[in-house]
Backbone as CSV, one residue per row, in Angstrom:
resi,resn,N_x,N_y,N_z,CA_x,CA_y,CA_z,C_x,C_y,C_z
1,UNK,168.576,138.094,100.344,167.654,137.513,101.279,167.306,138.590,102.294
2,UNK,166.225,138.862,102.498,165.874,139.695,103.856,164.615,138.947,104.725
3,UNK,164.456,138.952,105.976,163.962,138.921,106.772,162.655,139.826,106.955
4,UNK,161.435,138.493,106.612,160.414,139.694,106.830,159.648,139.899,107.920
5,UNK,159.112,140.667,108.410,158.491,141.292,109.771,156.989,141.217,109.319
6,UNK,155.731,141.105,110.277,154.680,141.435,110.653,154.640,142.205,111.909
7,UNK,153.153,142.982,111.667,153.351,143.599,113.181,152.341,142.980,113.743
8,UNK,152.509,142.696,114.796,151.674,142.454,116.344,150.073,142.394,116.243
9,UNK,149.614,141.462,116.045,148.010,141.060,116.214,148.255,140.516,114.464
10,UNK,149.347,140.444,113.435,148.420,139.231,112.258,148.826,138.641,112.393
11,UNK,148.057,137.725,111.741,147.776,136.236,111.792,148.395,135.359,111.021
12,UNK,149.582,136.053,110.574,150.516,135.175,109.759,151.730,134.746,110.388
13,UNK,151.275,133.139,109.925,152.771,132.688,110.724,153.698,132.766,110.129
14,UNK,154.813,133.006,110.919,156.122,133.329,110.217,156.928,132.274,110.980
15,UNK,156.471,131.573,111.568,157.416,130.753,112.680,158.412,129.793,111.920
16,UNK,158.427,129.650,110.744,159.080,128.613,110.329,160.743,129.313,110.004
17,UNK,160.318,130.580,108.893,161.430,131.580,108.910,161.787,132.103,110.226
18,UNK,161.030,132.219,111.420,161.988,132.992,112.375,162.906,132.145,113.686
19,UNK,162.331,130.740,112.953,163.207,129.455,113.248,164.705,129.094,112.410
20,UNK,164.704,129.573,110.976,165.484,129.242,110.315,166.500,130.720,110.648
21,UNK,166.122,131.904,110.762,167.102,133.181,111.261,167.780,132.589,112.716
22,UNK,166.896,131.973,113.374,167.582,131.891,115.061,168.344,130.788,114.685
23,UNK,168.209,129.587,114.062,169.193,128.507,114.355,170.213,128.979,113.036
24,UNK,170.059,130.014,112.318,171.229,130.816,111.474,172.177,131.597,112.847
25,UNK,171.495,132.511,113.109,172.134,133.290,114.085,172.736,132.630,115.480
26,UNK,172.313,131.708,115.893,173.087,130.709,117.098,173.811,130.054,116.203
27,UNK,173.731,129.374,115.757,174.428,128.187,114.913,175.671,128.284,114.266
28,UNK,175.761,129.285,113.483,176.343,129.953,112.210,177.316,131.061,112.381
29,UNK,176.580,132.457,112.442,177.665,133.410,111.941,178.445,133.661,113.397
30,UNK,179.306,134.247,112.943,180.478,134.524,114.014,180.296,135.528,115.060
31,UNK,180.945,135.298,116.316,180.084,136.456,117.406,180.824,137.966,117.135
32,UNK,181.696,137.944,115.702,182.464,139.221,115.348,182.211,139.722,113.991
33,UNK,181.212,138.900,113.499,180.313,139.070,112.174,181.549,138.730,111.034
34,UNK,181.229,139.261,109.915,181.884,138.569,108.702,183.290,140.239,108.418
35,UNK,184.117,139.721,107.887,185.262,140.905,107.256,184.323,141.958,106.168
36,UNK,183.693,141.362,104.781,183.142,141.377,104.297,181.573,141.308,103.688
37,UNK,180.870,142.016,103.036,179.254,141.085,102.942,179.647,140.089,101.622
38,UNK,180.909,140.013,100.754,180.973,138.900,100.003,181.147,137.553,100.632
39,UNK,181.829,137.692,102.083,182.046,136.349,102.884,180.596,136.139,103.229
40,UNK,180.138,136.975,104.369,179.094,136.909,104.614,178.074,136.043,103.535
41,UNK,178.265,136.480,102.730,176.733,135.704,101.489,177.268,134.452,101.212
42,UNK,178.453,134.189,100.921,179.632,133.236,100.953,179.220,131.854,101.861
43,UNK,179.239,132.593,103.221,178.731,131.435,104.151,178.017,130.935,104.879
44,UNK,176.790,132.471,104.233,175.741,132.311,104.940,175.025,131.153,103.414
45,UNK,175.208,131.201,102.405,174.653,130.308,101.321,175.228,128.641,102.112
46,UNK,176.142,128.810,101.806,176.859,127.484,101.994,176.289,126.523,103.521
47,UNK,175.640,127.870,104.565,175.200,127.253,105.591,173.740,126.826,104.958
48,UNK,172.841,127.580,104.099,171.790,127.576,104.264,171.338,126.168,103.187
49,UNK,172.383,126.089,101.851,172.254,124.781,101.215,172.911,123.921,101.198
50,UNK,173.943,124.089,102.090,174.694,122.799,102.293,174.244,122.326,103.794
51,UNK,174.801,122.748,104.528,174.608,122.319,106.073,172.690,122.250,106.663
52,UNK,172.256,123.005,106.865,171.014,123.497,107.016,169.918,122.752,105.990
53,UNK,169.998,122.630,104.954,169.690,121.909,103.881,169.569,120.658,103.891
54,UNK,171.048,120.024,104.016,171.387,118.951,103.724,171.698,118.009,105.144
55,UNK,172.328,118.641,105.761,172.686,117.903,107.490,171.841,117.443,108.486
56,UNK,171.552,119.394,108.410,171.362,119.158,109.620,169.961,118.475,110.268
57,UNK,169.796,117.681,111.133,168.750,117.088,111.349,167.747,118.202,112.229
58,UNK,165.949,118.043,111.689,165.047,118.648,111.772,163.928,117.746,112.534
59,UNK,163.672,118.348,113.715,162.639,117.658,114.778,161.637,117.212,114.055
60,UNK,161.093,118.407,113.428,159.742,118.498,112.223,159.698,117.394,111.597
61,UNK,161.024,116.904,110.710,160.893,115.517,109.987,161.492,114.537,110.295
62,UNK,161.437,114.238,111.493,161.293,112.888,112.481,163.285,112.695,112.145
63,UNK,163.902,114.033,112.727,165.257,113.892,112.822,166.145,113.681,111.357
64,UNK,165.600,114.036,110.124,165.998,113.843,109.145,166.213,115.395,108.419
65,UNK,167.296,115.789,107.375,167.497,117.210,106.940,166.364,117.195,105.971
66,UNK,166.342,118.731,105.848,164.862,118.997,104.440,164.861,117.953,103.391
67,UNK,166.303,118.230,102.881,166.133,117.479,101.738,165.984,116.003,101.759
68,UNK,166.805,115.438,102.334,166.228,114.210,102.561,164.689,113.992,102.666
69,UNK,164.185,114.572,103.477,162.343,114.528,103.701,162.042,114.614,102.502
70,UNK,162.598,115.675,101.540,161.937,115.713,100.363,161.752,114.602,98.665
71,UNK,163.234,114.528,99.113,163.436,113.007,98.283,162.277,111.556,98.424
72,UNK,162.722,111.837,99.602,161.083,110.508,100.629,160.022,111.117,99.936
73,UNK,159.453,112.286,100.166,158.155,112.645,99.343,157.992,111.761,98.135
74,UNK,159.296,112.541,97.583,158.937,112.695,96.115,158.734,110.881,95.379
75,UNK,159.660,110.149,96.242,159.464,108.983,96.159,158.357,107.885,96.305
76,UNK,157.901,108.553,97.394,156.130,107.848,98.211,155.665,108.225,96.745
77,UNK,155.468,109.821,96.670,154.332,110.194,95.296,154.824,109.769,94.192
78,UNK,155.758,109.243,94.062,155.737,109.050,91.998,156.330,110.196,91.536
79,UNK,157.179,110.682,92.053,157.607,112.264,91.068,158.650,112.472,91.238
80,UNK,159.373,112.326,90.146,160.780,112.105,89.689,161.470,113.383,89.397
């Protein structure tokens, strides 16, 4: 996974990823970083599809985690 950058004046939003790095980086990793980058990937996955994914509640979808929102989609539309 890397983190991608624009520079200054385009017009691409990135706000959604540089929402998901900040509430990674407050939220998540340790203020002494990981022993390892195998932990590191270890728990930065586990934050990003388990917790983050699955938990944690998102303003965006009226206090509900991604996936959940997405299940609801898929349900409203017919798509199994």
């Amino acid at each position: 996974m890397s983190q991608s950058m624009s520079r200054r004046g385009n017009c691409w939003d990135n706000a959604p990823m540089e929402r998901l790095f900040r509430s990674l980086k407050s939220e998540w990793i340790p203020a002494l970083g990981y022993p390892s980058i195998c932990a590191a990937r270890k728990d930065i996955g586990e934050y990003l599809m388990g917790y983050y994914n699955r938990q944690r509640p998102h303003a965006f979808n009226a206090g509900i985690p991604p996936a959940l929102a997405e299940e609801k989609l898929k349900t409203l539309s017919g798509i199994s």
